[in-house]
C-alpha positions in Angstrom: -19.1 25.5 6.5 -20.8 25.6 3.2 -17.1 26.9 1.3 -15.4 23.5 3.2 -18.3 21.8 1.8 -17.9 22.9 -1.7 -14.0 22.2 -1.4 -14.4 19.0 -0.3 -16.7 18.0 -3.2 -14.3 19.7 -5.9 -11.9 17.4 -3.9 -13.7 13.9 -4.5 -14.9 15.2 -7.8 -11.4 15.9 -9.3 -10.2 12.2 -7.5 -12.9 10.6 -8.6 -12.2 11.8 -12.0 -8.9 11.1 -11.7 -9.2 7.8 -10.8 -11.7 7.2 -13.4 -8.5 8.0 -16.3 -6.3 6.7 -14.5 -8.1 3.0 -14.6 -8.9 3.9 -18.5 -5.6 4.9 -19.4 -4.6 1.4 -17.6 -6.5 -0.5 -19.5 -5.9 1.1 -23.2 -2.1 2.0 -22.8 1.0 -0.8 -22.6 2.6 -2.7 -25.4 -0.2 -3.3 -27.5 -2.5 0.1 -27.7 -6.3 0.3 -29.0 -8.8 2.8 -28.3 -12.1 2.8 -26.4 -14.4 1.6 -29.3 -12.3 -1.4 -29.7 -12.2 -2.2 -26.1 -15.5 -1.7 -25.9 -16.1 -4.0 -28.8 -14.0 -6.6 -27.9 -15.6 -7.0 -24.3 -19.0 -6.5 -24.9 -19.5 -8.0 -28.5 -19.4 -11.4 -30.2 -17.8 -9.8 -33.2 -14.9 -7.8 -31.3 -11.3 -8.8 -31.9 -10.6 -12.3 -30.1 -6.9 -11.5 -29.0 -7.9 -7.9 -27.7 -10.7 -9.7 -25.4 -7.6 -12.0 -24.0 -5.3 -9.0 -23.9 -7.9 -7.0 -21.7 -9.7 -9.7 -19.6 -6.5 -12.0 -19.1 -4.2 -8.9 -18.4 -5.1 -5.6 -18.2 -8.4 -5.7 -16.2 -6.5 -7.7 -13.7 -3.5 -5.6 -13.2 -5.1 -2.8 -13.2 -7.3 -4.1 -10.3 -4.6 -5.0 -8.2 -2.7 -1.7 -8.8 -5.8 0.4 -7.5 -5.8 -2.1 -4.3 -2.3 -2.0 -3.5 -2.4 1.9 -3.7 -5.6 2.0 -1.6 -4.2 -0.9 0.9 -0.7 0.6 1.2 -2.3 4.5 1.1 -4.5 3.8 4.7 -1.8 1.5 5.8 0.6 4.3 6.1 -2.1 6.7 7.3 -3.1 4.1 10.1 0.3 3.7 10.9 1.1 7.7 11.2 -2.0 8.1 13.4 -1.3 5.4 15.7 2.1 6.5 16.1 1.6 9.8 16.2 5.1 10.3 14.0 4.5 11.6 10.2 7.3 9.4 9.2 5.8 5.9 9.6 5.3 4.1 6.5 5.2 0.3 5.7 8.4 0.0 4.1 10.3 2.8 6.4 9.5 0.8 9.5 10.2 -2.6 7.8 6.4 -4.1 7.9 7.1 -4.6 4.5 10.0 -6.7 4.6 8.3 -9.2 7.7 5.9 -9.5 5.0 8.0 -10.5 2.2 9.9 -12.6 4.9 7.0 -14.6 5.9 6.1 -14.3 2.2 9.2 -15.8 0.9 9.6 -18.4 3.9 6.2 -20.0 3.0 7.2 -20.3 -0.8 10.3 -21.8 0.1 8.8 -23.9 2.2 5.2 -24.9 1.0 6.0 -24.4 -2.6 2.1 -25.6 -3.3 0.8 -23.8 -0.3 -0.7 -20.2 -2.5 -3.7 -19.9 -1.2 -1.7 -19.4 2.6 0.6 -16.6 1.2 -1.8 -13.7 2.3 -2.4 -15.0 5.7 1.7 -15.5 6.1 1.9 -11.8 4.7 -0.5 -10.8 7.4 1.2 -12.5 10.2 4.4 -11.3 9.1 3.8 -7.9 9.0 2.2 -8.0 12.4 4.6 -9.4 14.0 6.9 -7.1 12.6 5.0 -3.9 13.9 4.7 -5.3 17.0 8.4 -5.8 17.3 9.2 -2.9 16.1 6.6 -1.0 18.7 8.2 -3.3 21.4 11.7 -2.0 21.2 11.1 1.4 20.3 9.2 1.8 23.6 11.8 -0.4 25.3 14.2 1.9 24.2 12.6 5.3 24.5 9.5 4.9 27.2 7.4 7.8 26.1 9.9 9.8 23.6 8.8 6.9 21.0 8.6 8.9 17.9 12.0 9.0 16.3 12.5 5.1 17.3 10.2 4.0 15.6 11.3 5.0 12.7 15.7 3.5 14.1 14.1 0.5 15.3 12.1 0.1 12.1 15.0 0.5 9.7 17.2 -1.7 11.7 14.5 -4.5 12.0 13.6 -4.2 8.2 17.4 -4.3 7.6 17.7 -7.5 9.2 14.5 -8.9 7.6 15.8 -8.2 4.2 19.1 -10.0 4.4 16.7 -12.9 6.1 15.0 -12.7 2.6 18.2 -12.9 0.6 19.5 -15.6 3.3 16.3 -17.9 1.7 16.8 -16.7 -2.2 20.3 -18.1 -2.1 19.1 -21.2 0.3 16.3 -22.3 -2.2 17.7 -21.3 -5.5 14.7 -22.5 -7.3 12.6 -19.4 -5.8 15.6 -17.2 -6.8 13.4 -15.3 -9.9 10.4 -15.3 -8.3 12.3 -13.0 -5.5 14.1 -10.4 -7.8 10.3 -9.5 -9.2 9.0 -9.9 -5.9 11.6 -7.1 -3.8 11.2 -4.6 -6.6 7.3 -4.9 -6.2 5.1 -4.7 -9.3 2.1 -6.1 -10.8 3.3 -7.7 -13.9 1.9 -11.5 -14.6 -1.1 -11.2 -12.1 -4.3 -13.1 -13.3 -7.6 -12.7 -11.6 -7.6 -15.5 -9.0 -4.8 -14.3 -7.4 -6.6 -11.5 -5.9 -10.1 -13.2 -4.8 -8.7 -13.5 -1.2 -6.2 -10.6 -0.7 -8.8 -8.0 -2.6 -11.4 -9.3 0.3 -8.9 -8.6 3.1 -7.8 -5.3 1.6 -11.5 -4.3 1.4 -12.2 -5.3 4.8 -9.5 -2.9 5.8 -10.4 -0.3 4.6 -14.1 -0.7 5.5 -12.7 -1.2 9.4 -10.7 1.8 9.0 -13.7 4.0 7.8 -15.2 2.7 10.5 -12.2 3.5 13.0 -11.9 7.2 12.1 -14.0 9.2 14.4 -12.0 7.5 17.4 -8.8 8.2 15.4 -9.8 11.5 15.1 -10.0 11.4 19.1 -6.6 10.0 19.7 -5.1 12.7 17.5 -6.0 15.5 20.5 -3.9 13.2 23.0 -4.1 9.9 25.0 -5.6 11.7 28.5 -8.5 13.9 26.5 -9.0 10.7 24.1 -9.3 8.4 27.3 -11.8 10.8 29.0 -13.6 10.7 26.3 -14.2 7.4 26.7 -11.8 5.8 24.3 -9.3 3.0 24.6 -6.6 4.5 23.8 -4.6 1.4 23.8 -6.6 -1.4 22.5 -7.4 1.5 19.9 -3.5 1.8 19.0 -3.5 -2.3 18.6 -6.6 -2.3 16.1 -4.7 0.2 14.2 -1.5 -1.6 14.1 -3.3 -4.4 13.0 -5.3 -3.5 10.6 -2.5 -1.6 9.3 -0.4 -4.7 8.9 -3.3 -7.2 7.2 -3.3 -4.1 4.8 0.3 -3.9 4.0 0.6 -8.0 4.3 -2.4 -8.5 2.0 -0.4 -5.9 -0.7 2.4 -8.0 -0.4 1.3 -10.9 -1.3 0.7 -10.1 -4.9 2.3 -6.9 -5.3 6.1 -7.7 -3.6 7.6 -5.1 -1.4 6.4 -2.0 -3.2 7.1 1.2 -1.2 6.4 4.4 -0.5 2.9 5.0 -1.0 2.3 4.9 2.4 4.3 7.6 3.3 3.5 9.6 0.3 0.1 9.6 0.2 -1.2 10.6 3.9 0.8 13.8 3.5 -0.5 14.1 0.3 -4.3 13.9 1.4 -3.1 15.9 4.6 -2.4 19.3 2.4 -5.8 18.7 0.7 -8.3 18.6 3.3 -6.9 18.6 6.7 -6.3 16.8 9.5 -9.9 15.0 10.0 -9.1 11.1 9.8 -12.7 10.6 8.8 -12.2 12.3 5.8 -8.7 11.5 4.9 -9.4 7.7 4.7 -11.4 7.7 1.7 -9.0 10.8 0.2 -6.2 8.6 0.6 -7.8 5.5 -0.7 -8.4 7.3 -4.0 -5.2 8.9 -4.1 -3.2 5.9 -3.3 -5.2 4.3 -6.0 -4.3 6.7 -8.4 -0.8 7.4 -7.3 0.0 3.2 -7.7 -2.4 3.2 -11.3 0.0 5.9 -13.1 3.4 4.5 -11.5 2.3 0.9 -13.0 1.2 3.2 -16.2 4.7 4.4 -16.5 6.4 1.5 -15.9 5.0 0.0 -18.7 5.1 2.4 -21.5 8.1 5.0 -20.8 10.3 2.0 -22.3 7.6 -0.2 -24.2 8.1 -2.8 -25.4 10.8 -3.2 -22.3 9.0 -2.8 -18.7 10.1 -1.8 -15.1 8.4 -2.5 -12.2 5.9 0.1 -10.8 8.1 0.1 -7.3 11.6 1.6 -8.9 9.3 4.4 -9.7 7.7 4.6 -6.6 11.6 4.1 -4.8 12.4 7.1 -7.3 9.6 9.0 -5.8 9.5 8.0 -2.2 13.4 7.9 -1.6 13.4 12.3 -2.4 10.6 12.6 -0.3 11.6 10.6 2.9 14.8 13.3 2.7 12.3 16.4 2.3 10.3 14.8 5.4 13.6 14.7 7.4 14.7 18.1 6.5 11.6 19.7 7.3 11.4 18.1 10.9 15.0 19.2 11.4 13.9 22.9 10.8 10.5 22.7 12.6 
């Protein structure tokens, strides 16, 4: 007990620390570069240099901010999704929650051009409806061998969703560029109000699935032991999904359709401490955080002054992974 102890704090330590660099690195690194003292100087002094104040408090600070939450958001998203399903290859983006999100997303900009402050409650919507449709016809199609649909009826519903969002690019022209930023997914242009109410709604996510965890931990030993153990199994299930999709949705409102760290990271945090779900939420908060913070990083500075968005690196990373995941199952 006392070794797992020790691990697990070398575990948050070396995060932690990670994280930490990660943020730093985020802030100091991108087309224009200066070092800590000048940050420093610049945010905390009347004499600092006036355009590296703008630089950091008009466009680092905030991207950096919403690149942590999206990791963390998308991170427990997937891990919510995995558990509820009880199927390793659930992700946001594999089972198409991200694109009803962008959907909803990119039927309310179409629609209520003006309407902003309603794009992380249409995300949220979309994305749960999505889950739930998805839920619904894998279990229509497969009663209790539900696994493997999931992940069919996922792709095929996200398939569809994704040529509704092109349907509306070419519809309403004027959104056109706004939509090829959005589908890659990235965090490029983001200012500080933009996040007030999606940041809340991310946090409040992952607070409720803190929260959730022992119960999770329950359901993971089976839907009879977790039920005579006083859990309900199903209304437990739906509070995941849920909070899995206002998660995902409230990422997708200011991030686009970035993929992959939901599936990436729970398997990530998996092989680092285990299965216990109490302890793999905040691992994969701070992993997702830092898995999102150096993809953005990348994106910024492997071809500075030009910039891709963070999600082409996260496809690049996610895409060989989902195949590994595959392959693996086919020889277990």
């Amino acid at each position: 007990m006392k070794r797992k102890k020790l691990s697990l704090a070398l575990v948050f330590s070396v995060l932690g620390v990670l994280l930490f660099l990660s943020l730093l690195a985020g802030v100091l690194f991108g087309s224009a570069r200066f070092g800590i003292g000048e940050a420093f100087s610049a945010l905390f002094s009347e004499d600092g240099d006036a355009t590296v104040r703008l630089i950091l408090l008009q466009l680092r600070l905030p991207r950096v901010a919403a690149a942590a939450l999206a990791g963390a958001g998308l991170a427990v998203s997937g891990l919510l999704l995995q558990t509820a399903t009880d199927n390793d290859l659930c992700s946001p983006n594999v089972i198409g929650v991200n694109s009803g999100a962008g959907f909803a997303v990119m039927l309310c900009m179409c629609l209520l051009p003006a309407a902003f402050a309603f794009l992380p409650l249409a995300a949220f919507l979309g994305a749960a409806l999505t889950t739930l449709l998805v839920l619904g016809i894998s279990f229509s199609a497969a009663g209790k061998g539900v696994r493997t649909k999931v992940v069919l009826a996922g792709v095929a519903v996200g398939a569809l969703l994704s040529a509704g969002i092109s349907l509306l690019s070419h519809l309403y022209p004027e959104v056109l560029s706004s939509y090829a930023s959005f589908s890659a997914g990235g965090f490029a242009d983001i200012y500080a109000e933009e996040l007030f109410i999606p940041g809340a709604m991310i946090l409040f996510g992952l607070a409720a699935a803190a929260v959730l965890s022992p119960r999770l931990n329950l359901l993971c030993l089976g839907d009879d032991i977790a039920a005579g153990l006083g859990v309900r199994v199903r209304l437990l299930r739906f509070v995941s999904l849920l909070l899995a999709s206002l998660l995902c949705g409230a990422v997708v409102s200011f991030a686009g359709l970035l993929g992959f760290a939901g599936l990436i990271v729970p398997h990530l945090a998996r092989r680092l401490v285990g299965h216990d779900v109490r302890i793999l939420v905040p691992v994969s908060i701070l992993c997702g955080a830092v898995l999102v913070l150096l993809a953005d990083l990348a994106a910024r500075t492997l071809f500075s002054p030009a910039e891709l968005p963070a999600g082409i690196l996260m496809a690049a990373l996610g895409a060989p992974f989902f195949l590994y995941l595959l392959f693996r199952r086919r020889r277990a």
